[in-house]
Residue, then its C-alpha position, 0 to 999 in steps of 0.5 A: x670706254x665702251x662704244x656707248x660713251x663714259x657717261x653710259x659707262x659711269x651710270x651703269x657702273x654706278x648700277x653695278x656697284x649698287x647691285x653688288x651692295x644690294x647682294x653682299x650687304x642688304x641680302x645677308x643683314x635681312x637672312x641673318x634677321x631671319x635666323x636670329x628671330x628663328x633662333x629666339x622662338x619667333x613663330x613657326x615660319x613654315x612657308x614663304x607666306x608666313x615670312x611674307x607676313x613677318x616681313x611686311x611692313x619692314x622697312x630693310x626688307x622695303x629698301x631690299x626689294x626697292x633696290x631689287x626692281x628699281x636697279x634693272x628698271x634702272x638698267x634699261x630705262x632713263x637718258x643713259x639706260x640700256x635702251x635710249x643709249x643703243x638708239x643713236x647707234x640704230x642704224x649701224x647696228x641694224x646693218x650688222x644684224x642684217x649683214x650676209x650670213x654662211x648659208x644655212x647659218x640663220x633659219x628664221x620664220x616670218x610666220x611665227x608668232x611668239x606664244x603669249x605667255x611670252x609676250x604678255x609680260x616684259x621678261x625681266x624687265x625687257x621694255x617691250x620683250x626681246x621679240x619685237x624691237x630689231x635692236x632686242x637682241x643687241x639690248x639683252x646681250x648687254x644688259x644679261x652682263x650685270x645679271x650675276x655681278x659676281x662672276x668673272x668672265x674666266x668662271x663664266x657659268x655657261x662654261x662650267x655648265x658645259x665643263x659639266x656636260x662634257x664631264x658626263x657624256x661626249x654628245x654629237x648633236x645637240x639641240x639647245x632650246x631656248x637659245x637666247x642671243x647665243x650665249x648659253x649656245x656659243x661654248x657648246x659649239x666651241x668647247x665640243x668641237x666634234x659636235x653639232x649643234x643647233x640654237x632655237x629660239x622664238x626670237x628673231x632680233x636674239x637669233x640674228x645677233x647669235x648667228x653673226x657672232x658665229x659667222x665672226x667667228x666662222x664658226x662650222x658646227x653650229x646653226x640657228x633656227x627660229x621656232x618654240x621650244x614646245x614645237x622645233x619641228x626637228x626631226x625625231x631622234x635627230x639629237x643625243x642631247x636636248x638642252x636649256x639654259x634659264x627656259x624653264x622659269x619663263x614658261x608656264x607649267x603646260x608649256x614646259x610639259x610640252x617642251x619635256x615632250x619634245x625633248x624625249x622626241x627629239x632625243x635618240x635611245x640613250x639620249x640625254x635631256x639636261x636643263x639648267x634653271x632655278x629652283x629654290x629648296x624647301x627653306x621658306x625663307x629661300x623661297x620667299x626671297x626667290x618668289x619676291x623675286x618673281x614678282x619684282x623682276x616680271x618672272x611670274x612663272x618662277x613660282x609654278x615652276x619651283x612647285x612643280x614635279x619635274x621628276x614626274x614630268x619627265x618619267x611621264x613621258x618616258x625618261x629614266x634615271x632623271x635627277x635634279x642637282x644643285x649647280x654651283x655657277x662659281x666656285x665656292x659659291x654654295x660654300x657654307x660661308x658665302x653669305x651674298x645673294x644668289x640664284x638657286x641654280x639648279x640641273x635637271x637631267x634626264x635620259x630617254 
């Protein structure tokens, strides 16, 4: 049982369990749907919109996204959702994120103000987003954990992402943009022991959650600091690898031309700038899928940045040899018989 009670446990179990038939069952009855009436000679479906139009009054698809927006609706709201059920437990939370820290582990600005793109939405469904509220970090954390309900703690894809980087190149000082409540940062400082690395975010309740599980774990090689991703104000060519993990679909299109900016700045000669995100291929029902999505999970930026030219973004401001690949977040996971839903994981890596 978990420190939130069994009735928590028991109703964000039931959750979970309905997701899981939301991505094994409804997702593949509604893709299988699509390719029969494409292999009768149904009309030329040629874009997302012309799916939208075959789909619009049907009533699986209906039950389909219902299930989509309500489940996390679900998650975070309600007597035993995510939100309500971390109240009782405010205060010794609170303690916890403001416990003391090593020195120089946590930097964080009272002066920054979150951009409002940003804001002006709740990310994911976030009630109030995760810059405002102390407790915004500890919330996410937990609620990130039924995001892929299909993978295992041991194929955890923040690790496999890692195993990647490592596979390809050996950095000392990496910047991790974006860094959340630590998750995509803690396997770079414990899996790359040799090397430096430093965690920025905008938000301050994520941030103070990161730096005391690697003060818990009296972590050496990492740091975190409180800033945007499009201004870290780091020091030029301090690093040899820039990275994000899920932050470029939460920016619009003249943010992330900032962030590709900063990258290359912050990156020495031969360094590497190496993103994971999601970006759907050119099949439109894929796309219809993804940018319904978008729309049902408070992601509007989704949609701009599977139609942007990120090749041309990054050879812009200087980068070479930059190729975007497919990640597979478990394995067989993009094996031809894997029917469930998934994100279109994708890498971008490019090199100063």
């Amino acid at each position: 049982m978990s420190d939130l009670g069994r009735q928590f446990d028991a109703y964000q179990a039931f959750l979970l369990g309905a997701k899981v038939f939301w991505t094994r069952e409804l997702y593949p009855s509604l893709r299988d749907r699509y390719r029969a009436a494409s292999e009768r000679g149904a009309p030329a479906m040629r874009s997302p919109a012309d799916v939208d139009d075959w789909l619009c009054e049907d009533l699986d698809y209906a039950f389909y996204g219902w299930f989509e927006r309500h489940l996390q609706r679900m998650k975070y709201s309600g007597r035993l959702g995510l939100v309500p059920a971390h109240e009782p437990h405010r205060e010794r939370l609170t303690d916890m994120l403001n416990a003391r820290l090593p020195e120089g582990l946590l930097e964080l600005d009272p002066a920054l103000t979150a951009p409002r793109y940003f804001t002006a939405v709740d990310i994911h469904q976030h009630p109030g987003g995760v810059c405002g509220d102390a407790l915004a970090g500890v919330v996410y954390d937990r609620g990130a954990r039924t995001t892929t309900p299909l993978l295992s703690k041991h194929l955890d894809l923040h690790h496999r992402f890692v195993a990647m980087i490592g596979g390809e190149h050996r950095p000392q000082r990496i910047v991790d943009l974006g860094c959340g409540f630590g998750k995509s940062t803690r396997p770079l400082y414990t899996e790359l022991r040799d090397a430096s690395v430093l965690g920025i975010d905008i938000s301050a309740p994520c941030l103070r959650l990161a730096a005391a599980e690697a003060a818990s774990g009296q972590a050496a090689n990492v740091r975190y600091r409180q800033a945007t991703a499009e201004d870290t104000g780091e020091p030029e060519a301090a690093f040899d690898l820039v990275t994000s993990t899920m932050l470029l679909h939460e920016m619009p299109p003249p943010a992330i031309e900032a962030l590709i900016a900063e990258s290359y700045r912050l990156l020495e000669p031969g360094g590497y700038a190496i993103h994971l995100d999601f970006l759907a291929d050119d099949d439109p029902f894929d796309r219809f899928i993804h940018y319904g999505h978008a729309r049902r999970n408070n992601e509007p930026y989704m949609p701009p940045l599977n139609e942007m030219d990120l090749t041309s973004a990054h050879t812009a401001q200087g980068f070479k040899d930059v190729r975007i690949v497919p990640f597979e977040e478990t394995p067989g996971a993009r094996a031809p018989d894997n029917r469930s839903w998934r994100f279109p994981w994708a890498v971008v890596i490019a090199r100063k």
